[in-house]
C-alpha positions as CSV (number, residue, x, y, z in Angstrom):
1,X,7.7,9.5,-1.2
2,X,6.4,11.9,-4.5
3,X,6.0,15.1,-3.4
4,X,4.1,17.7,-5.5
5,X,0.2,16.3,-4.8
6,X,-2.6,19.3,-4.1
7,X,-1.3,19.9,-0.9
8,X,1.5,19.7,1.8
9,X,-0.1,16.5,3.3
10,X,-1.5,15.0,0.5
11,X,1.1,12.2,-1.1
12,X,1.5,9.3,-2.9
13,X,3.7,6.5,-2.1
14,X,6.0,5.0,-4.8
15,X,4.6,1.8,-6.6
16,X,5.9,-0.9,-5.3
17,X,7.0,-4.2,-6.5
18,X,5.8,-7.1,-4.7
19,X,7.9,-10.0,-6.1
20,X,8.7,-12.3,-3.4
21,X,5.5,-14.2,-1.9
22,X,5.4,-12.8,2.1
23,X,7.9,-10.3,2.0
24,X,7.3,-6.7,3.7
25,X,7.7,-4.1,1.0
26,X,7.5,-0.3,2.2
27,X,4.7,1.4,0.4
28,X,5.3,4.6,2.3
29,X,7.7,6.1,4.5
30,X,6.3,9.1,6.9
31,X,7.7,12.3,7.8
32,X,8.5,12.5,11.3
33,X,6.0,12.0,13.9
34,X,3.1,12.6,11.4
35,X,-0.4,10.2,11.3
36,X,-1.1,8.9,8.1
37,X,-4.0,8.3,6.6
38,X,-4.6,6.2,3.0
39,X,-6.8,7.8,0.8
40,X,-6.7,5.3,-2.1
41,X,-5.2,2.1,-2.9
42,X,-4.3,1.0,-6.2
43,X,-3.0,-2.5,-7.3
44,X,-2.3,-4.3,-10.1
45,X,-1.7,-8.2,-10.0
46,X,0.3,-9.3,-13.0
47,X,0.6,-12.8,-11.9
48,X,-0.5,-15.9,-13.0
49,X,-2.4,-16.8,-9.6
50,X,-4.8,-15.0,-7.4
51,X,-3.0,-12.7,-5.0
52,X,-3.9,-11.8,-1.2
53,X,-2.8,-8.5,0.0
54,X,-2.0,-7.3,3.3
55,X,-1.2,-3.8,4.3
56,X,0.1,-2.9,7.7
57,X,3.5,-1.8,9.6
58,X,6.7,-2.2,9.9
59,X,8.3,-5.6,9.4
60,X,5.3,-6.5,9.4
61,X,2.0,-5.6,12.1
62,X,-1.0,-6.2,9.7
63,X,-3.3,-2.9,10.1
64,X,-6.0,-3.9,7.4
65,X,-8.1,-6.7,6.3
66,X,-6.4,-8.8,3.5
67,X,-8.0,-8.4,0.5
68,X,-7.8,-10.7,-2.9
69,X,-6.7,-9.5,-6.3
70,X,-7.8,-12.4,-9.2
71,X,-5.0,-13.3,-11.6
72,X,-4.7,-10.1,-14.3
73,X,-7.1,-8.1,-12.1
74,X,-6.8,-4.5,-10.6
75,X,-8.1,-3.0,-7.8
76,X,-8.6,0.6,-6.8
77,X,-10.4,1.5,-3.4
78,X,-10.9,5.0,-2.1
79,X,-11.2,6.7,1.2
80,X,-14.6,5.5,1.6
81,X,-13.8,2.0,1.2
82,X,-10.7,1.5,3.0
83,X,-11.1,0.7,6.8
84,X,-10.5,4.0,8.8
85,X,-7.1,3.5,10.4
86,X,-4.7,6.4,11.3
87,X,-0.9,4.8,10.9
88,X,1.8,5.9,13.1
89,X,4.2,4.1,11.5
90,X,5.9,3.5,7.8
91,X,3.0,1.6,5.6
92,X,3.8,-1.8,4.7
93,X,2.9,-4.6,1.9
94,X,3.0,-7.7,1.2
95,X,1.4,-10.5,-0.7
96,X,0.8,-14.2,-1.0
97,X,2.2,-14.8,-4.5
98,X,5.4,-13.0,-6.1
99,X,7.0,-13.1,-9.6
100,X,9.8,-10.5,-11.0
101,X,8.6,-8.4,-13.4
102,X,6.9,-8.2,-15.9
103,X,4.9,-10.9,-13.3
104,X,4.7,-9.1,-10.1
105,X,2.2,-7.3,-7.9
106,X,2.2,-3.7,-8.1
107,X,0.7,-1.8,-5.1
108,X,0.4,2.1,-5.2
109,X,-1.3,4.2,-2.2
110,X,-1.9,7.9,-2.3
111,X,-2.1,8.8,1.5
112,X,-2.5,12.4,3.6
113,X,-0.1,13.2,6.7
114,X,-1.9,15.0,9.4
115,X,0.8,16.8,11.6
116,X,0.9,16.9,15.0
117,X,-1.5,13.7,16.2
């Protein structure tokens, strides 16, 4: 994780690389027994082909709804459009289509860790 947002709690994940088609990527790894929440998701699909994203837990326990990402499109969502879900786990990724890069599907989430929930 980045540290150095506004606060304590508030963080970014690093920006992962999705380049293999249904594999779990971590997006974010939480400190201790902390509930995270995601604040705002940002990705980037450099592939050819539309990309479906799922975000959830783990190996993989899907958390959120997929979404779709057009080929060459971006997508940003904040608090306020992201489903409310409090994670208790590391946040996962993955997607339905994967390239190396300069062809992959980059996923960024800035999140805040609430202690003691």
């Amino acid at each position: 994780a980045v540290r150095g947002c506004e606060t304590d709690e508030e963080q970014a994940g690093f920006l992962a690389s999705l380049t293999i088609a249904a594999t779990t990527v971590t997006l974010f790894q939480r400190t201790g027994a902390r509930t995270v929440i995601i604040k705002k998701l940002m990705v980037a699909n450099r592939n050819a082909a539309a990309a479906q994203i799922s975000i959830g837990v783990g190996d993989f326990t899907q958390r959120l709804p997929d979404f779709q990402v057009v080929s060459g499109g971006d997508v940003q969502l904040t608090e306020d459009e992201i489903p409310a879900f409090e994670f208790t786990a590391d946040i996962t990724a993955r997607s339905s289509v994967g390239a190396v890069s300069p062809n992959d599907v980059q996923v960024l989430i800035e999140v805040e860790e609430i202690p003691g929930r």
